[in-house]
C-alpha positions in Angstrom: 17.3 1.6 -14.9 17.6 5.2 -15.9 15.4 6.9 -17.8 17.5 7.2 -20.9 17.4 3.3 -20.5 13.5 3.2 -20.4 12.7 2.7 -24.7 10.4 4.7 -26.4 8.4 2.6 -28.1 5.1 4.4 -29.8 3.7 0.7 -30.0 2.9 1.2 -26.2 1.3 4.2 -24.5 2.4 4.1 -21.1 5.3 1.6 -19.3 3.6 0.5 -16.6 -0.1 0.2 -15.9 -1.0 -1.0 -12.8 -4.9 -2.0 -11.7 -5.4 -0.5 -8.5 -4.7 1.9 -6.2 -3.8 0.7 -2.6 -0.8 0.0 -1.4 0.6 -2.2 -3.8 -0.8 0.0 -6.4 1.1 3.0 -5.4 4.3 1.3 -5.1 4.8 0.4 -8.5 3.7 3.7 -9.6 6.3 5.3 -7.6 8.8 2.6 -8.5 8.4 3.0 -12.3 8.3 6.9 -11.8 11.8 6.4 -10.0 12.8 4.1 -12.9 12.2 7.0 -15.1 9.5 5.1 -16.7 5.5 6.4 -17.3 2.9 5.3 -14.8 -1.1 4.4 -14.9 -3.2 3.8 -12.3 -6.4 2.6 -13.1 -9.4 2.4 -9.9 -12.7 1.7 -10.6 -14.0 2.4 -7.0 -12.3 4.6 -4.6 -9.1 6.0 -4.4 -6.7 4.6 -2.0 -8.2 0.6 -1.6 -8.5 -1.5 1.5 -6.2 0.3 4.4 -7.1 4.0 4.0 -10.4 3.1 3.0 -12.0 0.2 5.0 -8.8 -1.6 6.4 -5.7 0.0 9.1 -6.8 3.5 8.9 -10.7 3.4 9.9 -10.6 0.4 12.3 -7.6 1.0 14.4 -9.1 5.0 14.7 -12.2 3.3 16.1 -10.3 0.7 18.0 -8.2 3.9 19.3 -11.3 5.7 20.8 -12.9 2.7 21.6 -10.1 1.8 23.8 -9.6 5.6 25.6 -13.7 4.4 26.6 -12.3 1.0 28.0 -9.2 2.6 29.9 -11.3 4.8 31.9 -13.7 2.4 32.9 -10.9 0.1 34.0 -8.5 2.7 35.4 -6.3 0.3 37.7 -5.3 3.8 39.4 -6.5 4.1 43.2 -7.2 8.0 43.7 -7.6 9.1 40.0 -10.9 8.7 39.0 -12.6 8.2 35.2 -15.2 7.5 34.2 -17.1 7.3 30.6 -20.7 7.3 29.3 -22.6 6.4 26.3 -20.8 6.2 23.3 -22.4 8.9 20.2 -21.2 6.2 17.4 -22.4 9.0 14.6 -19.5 11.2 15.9 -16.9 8.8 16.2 -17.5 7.2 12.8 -17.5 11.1 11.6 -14.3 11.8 13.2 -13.0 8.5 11.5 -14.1 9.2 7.9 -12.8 13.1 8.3 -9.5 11.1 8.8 -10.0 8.7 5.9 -10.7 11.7 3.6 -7.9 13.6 5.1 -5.7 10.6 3.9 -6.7 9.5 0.8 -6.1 13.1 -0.3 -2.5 13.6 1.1 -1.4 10.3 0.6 -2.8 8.8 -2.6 -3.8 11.7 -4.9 -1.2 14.5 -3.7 1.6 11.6 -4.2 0.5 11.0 -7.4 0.7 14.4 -8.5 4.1 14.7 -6.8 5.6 12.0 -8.9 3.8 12.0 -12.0 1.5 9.4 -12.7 -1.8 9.4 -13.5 -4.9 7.7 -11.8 -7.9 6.5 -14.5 -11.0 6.2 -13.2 -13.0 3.0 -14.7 -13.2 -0.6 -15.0 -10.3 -2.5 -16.3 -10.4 -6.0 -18.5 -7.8 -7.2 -20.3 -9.1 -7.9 -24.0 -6.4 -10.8 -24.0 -2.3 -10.7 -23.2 -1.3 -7.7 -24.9 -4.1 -5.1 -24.1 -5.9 -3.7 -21.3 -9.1 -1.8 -21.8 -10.2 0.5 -19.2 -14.4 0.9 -19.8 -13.8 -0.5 -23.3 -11.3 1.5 -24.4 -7.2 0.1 -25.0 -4.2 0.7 -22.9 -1.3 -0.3 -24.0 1.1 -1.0 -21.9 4.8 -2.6 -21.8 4.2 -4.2 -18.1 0.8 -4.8 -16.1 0.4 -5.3 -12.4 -2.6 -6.3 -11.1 -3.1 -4.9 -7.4 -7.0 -5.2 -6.9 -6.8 -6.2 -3.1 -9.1 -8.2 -1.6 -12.8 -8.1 0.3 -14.4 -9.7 3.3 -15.1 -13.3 2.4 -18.5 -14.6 3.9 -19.8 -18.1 2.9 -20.3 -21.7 4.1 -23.2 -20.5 6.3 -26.7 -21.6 5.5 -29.0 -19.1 5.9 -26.1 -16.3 5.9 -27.8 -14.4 2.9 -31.4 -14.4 4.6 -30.2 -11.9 7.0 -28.7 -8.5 7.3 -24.9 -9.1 8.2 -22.1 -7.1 9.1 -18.6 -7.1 7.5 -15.7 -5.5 8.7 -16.1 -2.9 6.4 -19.8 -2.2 7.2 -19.6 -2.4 10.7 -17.4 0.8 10.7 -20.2 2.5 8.7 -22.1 1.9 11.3 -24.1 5.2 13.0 -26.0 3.2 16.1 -24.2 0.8 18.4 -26.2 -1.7 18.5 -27.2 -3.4 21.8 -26.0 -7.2 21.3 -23.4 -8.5 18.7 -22.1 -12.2 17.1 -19.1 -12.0 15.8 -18.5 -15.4 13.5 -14.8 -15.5 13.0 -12.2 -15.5 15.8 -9.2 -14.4 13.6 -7.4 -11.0 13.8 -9.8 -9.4 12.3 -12.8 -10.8 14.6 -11.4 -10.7 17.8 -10.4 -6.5 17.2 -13.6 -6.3 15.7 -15.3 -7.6 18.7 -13.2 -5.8 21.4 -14.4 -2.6 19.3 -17.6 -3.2 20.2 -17.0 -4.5 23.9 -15.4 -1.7 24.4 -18.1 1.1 23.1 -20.9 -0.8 25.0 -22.3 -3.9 23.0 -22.7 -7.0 24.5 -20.7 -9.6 22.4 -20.1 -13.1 21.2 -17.7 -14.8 19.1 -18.2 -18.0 17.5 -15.2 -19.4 16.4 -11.6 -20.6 17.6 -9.9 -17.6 19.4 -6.9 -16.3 18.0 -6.1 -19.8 15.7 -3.2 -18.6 14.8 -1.5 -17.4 17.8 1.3 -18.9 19.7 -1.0 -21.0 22.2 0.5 -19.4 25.7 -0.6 -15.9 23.7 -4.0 -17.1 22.9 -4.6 -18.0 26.2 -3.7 -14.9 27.6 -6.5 -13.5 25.1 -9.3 -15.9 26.1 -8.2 -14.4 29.8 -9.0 -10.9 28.4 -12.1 -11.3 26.6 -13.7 -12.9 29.8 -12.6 -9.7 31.8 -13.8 -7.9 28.8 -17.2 -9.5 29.0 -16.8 -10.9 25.7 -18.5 -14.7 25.6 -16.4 -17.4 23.3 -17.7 -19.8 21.6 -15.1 -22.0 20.5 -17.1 -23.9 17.6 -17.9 -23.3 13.8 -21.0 -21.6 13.0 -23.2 -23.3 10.5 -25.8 -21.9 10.2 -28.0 -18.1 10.4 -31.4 -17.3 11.1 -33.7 -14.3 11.2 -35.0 -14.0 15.3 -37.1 -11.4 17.0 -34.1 -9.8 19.2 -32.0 -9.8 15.2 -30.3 -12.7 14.4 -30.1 -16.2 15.8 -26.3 -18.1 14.9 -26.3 -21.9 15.1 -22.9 -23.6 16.1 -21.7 -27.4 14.8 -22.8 -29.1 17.7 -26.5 -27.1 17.8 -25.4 -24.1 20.6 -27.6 -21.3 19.2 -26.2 -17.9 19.9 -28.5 -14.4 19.6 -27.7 -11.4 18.8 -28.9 -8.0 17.4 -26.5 -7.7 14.6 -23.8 -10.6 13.0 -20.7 -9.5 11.8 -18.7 -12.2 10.0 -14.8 -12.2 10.2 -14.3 -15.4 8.0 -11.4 -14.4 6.1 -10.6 -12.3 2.5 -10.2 -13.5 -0.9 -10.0 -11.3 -4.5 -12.8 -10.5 -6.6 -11.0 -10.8 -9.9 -13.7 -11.9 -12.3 -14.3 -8.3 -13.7 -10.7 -8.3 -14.9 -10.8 -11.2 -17.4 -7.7 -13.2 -16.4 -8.5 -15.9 -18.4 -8.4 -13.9 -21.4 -4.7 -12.6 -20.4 -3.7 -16.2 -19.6 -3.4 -15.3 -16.0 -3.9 -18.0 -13.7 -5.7 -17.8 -10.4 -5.8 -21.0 -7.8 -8.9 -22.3 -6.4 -9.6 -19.1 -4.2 -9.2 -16.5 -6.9 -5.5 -15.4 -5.7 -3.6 -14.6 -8.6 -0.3 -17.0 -9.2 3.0 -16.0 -8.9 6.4 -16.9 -8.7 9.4 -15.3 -6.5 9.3 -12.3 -8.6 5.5 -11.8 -8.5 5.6 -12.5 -11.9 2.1 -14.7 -13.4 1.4 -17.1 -16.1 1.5 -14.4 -18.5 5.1 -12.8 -18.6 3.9 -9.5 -19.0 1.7 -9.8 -16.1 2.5 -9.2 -12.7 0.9 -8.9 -9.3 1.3 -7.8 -6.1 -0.7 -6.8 -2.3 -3.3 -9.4 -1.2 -4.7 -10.4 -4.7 -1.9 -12.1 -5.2 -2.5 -14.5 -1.8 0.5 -13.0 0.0 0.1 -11.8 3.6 -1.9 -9.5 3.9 -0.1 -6.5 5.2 -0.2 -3.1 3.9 3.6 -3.2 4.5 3.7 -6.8 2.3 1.7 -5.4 -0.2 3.9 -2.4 -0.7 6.7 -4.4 -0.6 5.4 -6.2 -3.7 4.6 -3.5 -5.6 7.8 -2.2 -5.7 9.2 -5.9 -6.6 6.8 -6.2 -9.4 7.2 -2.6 -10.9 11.3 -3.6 -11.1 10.9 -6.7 -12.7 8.2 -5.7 -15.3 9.8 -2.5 -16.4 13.8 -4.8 -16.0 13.7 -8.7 -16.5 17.2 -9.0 -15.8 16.3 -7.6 -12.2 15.1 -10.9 -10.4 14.2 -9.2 -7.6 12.0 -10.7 -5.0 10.4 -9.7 -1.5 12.0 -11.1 1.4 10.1 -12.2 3.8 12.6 -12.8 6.7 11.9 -11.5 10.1 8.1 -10.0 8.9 6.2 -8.4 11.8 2.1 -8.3 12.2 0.2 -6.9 15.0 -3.6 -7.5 16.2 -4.7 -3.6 17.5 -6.3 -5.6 20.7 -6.5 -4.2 23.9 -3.3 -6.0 24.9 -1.8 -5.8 21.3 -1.4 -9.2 20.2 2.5 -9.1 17.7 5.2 -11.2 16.1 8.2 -10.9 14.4 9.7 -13.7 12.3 8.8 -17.9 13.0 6.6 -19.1 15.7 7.6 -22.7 17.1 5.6 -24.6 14.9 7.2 -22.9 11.7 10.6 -23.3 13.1 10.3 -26.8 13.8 8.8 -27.4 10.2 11.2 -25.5 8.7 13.7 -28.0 10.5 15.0 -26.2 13.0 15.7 -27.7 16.9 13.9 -25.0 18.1 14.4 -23.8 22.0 11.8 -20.8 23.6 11.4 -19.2 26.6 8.0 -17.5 28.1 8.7 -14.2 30.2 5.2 -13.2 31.5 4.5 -9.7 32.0 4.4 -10.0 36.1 8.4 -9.9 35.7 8.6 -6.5 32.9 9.0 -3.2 34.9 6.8 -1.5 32.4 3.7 -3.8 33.0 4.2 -3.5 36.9 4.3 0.3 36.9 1.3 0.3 34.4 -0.6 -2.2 36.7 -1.5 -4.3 33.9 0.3 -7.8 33.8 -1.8 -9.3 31.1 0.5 -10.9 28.9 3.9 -12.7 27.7 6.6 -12.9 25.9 7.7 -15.5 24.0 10.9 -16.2 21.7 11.7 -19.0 19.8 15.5 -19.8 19.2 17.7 -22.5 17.4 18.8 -24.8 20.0 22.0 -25.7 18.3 23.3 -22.1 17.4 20.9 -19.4 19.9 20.1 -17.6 17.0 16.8 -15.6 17.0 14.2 -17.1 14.9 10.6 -15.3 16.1 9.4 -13.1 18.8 6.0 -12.8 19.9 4.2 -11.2 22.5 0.4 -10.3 24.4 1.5 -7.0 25.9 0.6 -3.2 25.8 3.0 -1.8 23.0 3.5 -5.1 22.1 3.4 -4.2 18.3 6.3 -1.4 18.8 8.7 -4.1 20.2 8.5 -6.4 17.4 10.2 -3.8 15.0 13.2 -4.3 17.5 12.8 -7.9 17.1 12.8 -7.7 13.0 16.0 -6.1 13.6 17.2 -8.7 15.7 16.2 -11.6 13.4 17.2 -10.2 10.4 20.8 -9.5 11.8 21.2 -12.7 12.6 21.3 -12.0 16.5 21.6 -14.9 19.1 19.9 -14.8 22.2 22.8 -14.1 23.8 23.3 -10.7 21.6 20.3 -10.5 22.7 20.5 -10.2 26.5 23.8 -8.0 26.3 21.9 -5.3 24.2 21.0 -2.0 25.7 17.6 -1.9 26.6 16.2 1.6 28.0 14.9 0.6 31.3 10.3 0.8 32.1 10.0 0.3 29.0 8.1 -2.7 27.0 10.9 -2.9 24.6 12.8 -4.0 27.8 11.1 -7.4 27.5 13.0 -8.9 24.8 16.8 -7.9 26.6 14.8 -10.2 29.8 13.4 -13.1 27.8 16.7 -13.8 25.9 18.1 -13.7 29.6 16.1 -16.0 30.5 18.0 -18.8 28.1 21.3 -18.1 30.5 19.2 -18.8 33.6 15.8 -18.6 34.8 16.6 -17.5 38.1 14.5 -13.9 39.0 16.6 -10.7 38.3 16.7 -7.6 40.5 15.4 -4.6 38.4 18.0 -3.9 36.0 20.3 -7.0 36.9 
């Protein structure tokens, strides 16, 4: 759509408003402003929601000097010694927020100045389907997408309130380390969490099924870890919290009672969308609060759109971005259609081995009907690993038996997350595993891995180094 295709209708003041201002926010700003239609954001908190704020940027800075404190105390290097002493959490969380700031500017309010939209500060609410007010006053807009996000989830434990938890997002604001941690939650977010602290100095717990949704040879290479790392599991659901004399007392389903000084709970996200009067709009959320949408991140209402993790997608900054390009097009163009596609999508855990994937684990393939073939290379048999004496780790790729073709890649490795964008490629070309194998690979590197585990579906005979 040009611009000269854009209407100017006085019955509307701006195209597109859009509530928010993460990722998804900014991408359907930009989209419309590419579209040559007007733009709105409107942010009621601060600029730049979950990732710069209190997702990817602040936790995988503290992860990164958490883990330069881990590598010297576990140098595997004979005749180069390290060391490291007590952690000064004040700086490092300094250091981390002179990054956020750094950020939000640069990327959030010098873009939108660069392409011309503005960012409202206030509350929004729809008044019903046709207007928006933003602290009481109307916008009018000719498309809406709502890109709110989502928060730390914490519920289902009795007694949770009664004491002074952590989130993810307050733990990072945190200017002590304190000297024991239980970490309830054994997701992504819980198990980098945890490792955070390990690796500054706390003792710590998790209660919770490690890394559920793994592939099951990756998660027990991570079980492996955290027991080097000194990190207890608990592999039970906590029920219950209690006040204690050391901090906080966590009681499991089967009565295990696990202390701590501080509880952080990694229980999931969902939106907090009750400010925004959906109902009012006729925008339907499901029994969680996501928003509902179709293929084209379209709602209930037709004039509604919504995109990033309100909308119950996966929550990526990457997906959400994605989506709020896809719901800018279609609100400003119905005859666009367009939709995100989903094919070959990567994720990473930051853990010290990064835990990745790229495209369908085993299970999905064989629900999605597939007869699915895989192959495990461990990391004993990757150059890379050898010459960085750390083996901890595997490969695994899951193909179609009948045609070879690459359906998902996943790996517990150092670097792991920079191989799977190789591995995207791979699946969304439509590569077999034998494309696979006769692919240039640079050689000592971790990207090597995925030319040897498609080999590996020839013959599983050991290879000399390059053979």
């Amino acid at each position: 759509m040009s611009a000269a295709s854009v209407p100017n209708d006085p019955t509307y003041e701006v195209d597109l408003a859009v509530i928010g201002s993460g990722g998804a926010a900014m991408a359907a700003a930009i989209e419309a402003r590419r579209r040559g239609a007007s733009a709105v954001l409107v942010e009621r908190s601060t600029l730049g929601g979950t990732c710069v704020n209190r997702g990817c940027v602040p936790s995988k800075a503290l992860l990164a000097a958490a883990g330069a404190r881990h590598a010297a105390l576990a140098n595997p290097f004979r005749g180069v010694p390290t060391s490291a002493g007590e952690v000064d959490l004040a700086a490092v969380v300094e250091q981390k927020d002179e990054l956020v700031g750094w950020l939000r500017q640069a990327k959030y309010v010098d873009v939108a100045t660069a392409w011309g939209f503005e960012i409202l500060s206030g509350t929004a609410r729809f008044r019903d389907g046709e207007v928006l007010e933003v602290d009481g006053r109307p916008l009018r807009a000719r498309g809406y997408v709502v890109a709110t996000g989502a928060q730390p989830h914490v519920g289902g434990i009795v007694g949770l309130e009664q004491v002074d938890y952590l989130t993810s997002t307050t733990a990072m604001e945190l200017r002590a380390l304190p000297a024991s941690l239980v970490v309830i939650g054994g997701g992504y977010v819980g198990m980098e969490q945890a490792q955070l602290f390990a690796h500054l100095g706390s003792r710590v717990t998790v209660v919770g099924r490690l890394a559920p949704h793994t592939e099951p040879e990756l998660a027990d290479v991570m079980r492996r870890v955290f027991a080097e790392d000194g990190i207890t599991v608990v592999d039970e659901r906590a029920v219950a919290a209690t006040a204690s004399d050391v901090g906080v007392v966590v009681t499991t389903a089967s009565g295990i009672r696990v202390e701590g000084a501080r509880v952080l709970v990694a229980t999931g996200r969902r939106p907090d969308t009750t400010a925004l009067n959906l109902s009012a709009a006729g925008v339907e959320t499901d029994d969680r609060g996501f928003v509902v949408i179709d293929e084209h991140q379209r709602t209930s209402n037709p004039r509604v759109f919504a995109a990033g993790d309100v909308a119950g997608t996966p929550q990526y900054v990457y997906v959400a971005a994605a989506s709020g390009h896809v719901a800018a097009a279609n609100a400003l163009d119905p005859d666009a259609k367009r939709s995100v596609d989903y094919t070959g999508m990567p994720a990473v855990m930051f853990t010290r081995p990064q835990v990745a994937s790229a495209g369908l684990s085993e299970q999905e393939a064989l629900a999605a009907g597939y007869s699915c073939d895989c192959r495990v290379l461990e990391l004993a048999d990757v150059p890379r690993a050898l010459v960085n004496h750390d083996t901890r780790g595997a490969v695994k790729l899951v193909a179609d038996a009948d045609t070879g073709r690459v359906l998902g890649v996943h790996a517990a490795a150092d670097g792991a997350g920079e191989v799977m964008l190789a591995a995207t490629y791979a699946i969304k070309a439509g590569m077999t595993v034998n494309d696979l194998a006769d692919t240039w690979a640079p050689y000592l590197t971790m990207a090597e891995s995925l030319r040897l585990v498609a080999g590996l579906f020839r013959n599983e005979l050991p290879t000399s180094c390059c053979a």
